[in-house]
Residue, then its C-alpha position, 0 to 999 in steps of 0.5 A: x633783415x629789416x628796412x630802416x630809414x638812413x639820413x644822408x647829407x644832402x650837399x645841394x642844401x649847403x649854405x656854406x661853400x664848405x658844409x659844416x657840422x657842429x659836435x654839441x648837437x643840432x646845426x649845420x650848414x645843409x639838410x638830411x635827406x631820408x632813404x630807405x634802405x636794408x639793414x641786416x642783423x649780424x648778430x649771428x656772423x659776427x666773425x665774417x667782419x673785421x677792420x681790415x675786411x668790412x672796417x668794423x667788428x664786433x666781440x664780447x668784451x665784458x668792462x669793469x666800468x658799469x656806469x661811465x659817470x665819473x670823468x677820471x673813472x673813465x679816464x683812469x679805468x676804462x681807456x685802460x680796459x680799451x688800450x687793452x682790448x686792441x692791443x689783444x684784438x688787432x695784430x701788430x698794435x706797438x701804440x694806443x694813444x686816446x685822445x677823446x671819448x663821448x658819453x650819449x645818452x638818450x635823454x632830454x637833458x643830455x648835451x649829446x644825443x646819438x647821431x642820425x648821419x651817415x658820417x666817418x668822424x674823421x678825414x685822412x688830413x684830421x687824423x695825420x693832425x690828431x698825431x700831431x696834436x697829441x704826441x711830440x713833434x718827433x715822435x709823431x713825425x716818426x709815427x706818421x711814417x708807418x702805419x697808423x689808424x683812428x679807431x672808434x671803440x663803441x659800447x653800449x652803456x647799462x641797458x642794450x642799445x635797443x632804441x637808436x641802435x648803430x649801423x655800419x656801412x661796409x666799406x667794400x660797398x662804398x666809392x671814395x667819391x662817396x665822401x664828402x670833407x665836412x668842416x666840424x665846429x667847437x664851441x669857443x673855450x677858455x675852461x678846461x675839464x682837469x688842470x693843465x688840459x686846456x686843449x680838451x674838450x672832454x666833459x665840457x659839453x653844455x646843451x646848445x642855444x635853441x637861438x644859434x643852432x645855424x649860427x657859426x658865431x662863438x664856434x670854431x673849425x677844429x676838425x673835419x669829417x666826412x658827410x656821405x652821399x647816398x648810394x643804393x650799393x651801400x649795405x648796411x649791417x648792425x648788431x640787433x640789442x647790442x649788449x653793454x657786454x659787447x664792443x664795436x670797432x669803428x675804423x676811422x682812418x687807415x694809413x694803409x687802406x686801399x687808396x692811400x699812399x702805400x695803401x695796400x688793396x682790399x684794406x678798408x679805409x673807413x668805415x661809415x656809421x649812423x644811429x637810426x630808428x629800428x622799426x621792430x624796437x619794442x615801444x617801452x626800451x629804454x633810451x640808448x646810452x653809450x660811448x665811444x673813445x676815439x684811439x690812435x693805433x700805431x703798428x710794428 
């Protein structure tokens, strides 16, 4: 256990009369305020956590993707690895659909950086439009009747995820009113990553303009998270040198965590989570890389 700093929207900043975030990096439409709080090392208690508990949980699960820097590697190998991986993991699973992933790399060059905001990258209206936007009308009519999840599948890439480590916030010590809907801005495109996918932004991220950081010109909304506010109730949990080797599942939505419509009691429904900067991270880690792929769970 140690005591970390944790960045929390801080809604009274807002210049916007709906805050808004971009996913390229820097810009918003409020400020961060810094908490100190407890975060404790689970490394040892893993199996206590899951995603119906907690919302998250944590197993060894070696890839056979190493390096995560070819696009269709990714695409072609590595979602099947994960398809896989939830489908022997999570009870019931009918259907993965994969519909984004993100590579960050702690590095000056890089266009995404790992995030320091307690945040839940997806609210319960963007996920009902994820289904709708990636299967057909029918088939996601059909789907959206039963129960369906986001599910955020995070590894650590070729060194442990000692520097900017990820923390989970247990979602049994969090209020539904401690979430606030945020709008999350695209750079406008008119490219598209590989033929016949113009509406992916996979491998389109360039580094933003220092000059329109605050600036929505040239972006549009095209999903919606959910800030946090601060609670001294939320506990906070991570795995201290989280190994390639290792995986995390992040629930994003569940259709049947507790609260929503045919929700069923003590289901987590999300679960938050932010990088921060681990004090006892020896000086000389290497910067963090990682990915995360965002599934669409469909269940029996």
């Amino acid at each position: 256990m140690t005591t970390a700093t944790f960045k929390y929207i801080d809604l009274s900043s807002s210049t916007a009369p709906k805050p808004w975030t971009k996913v390229d990096g820097p810009g918003a439409s409020f400020k961060l305020r810094d908490y100190q709080r407890l975060v404790h090392d689970i490394r040892d208690s893993t199996s206590d956590f899951t995603t119906d508990n907690s919302g998250f949980a944590i197993y060894n699960s070696p890839a056979q993707e190493k390096s995560f820097t070819d696009e269709k590697a990714v695409r072609e190998g590595y979602y099947s690895e994960v398809e896989s991986l939830l489908k022997s993991r999570l009870s019931g699973v009918k259907k993965v659909v994969i519909f984004d992933h993100t590579i960050r790399r702690r590095q000056k060059d890089a266009p995404r950086q790992p995030v320091q905001q307690v945040h839940v990258d997806q609210t319960p209206g963007a996920a009902a439009v994820r289904v709708r936007r990636h299967l057909p009308a029918a088939e996601a009519e059909e789907l959206l009747k039963g129960r369906y999840q986001i599910i955020n599948v995070w590894r650590p890439i070729e060194n442990a995820a000692s520097d900017f480590p990820l923390a989970v916030v247990d979602w049994r010590s969090t209020q539904p009113k401690d979430f606030i809907p945020v709008d999350l801005l695209y750079p406008k495109r008119s490219d598209s990553p590989m033929e016949g996918d113009a509406d992916d932004d996979r491998g389109k991220e360039k580094l933003p303009d220092p000059e329109s950081y605050y600036s929505t010109e040239g972006y549009e909304v095209k999903g919606e998270t959910l800030g946090v506010a601060a609670s001294d109730q939320h506990k906070f949990y991570y795995v201290k040198d989280m190994t390639p080797d290792e995986v995390m599942l992040l629930k994003c939505f569940d259709s049947r965590g507790e609260g929503m419509p045919g929700g069923w009691d003590g289901e987590a429904v999300r679960t938050p989570h932010t990088a921060f900067i681990d004090p006892q991270t020896k000086a000389d880690a290497p910067g963090r890389q990682s990915i995360e792929v965002r599934c669409l769970v469909f269940y029996e």
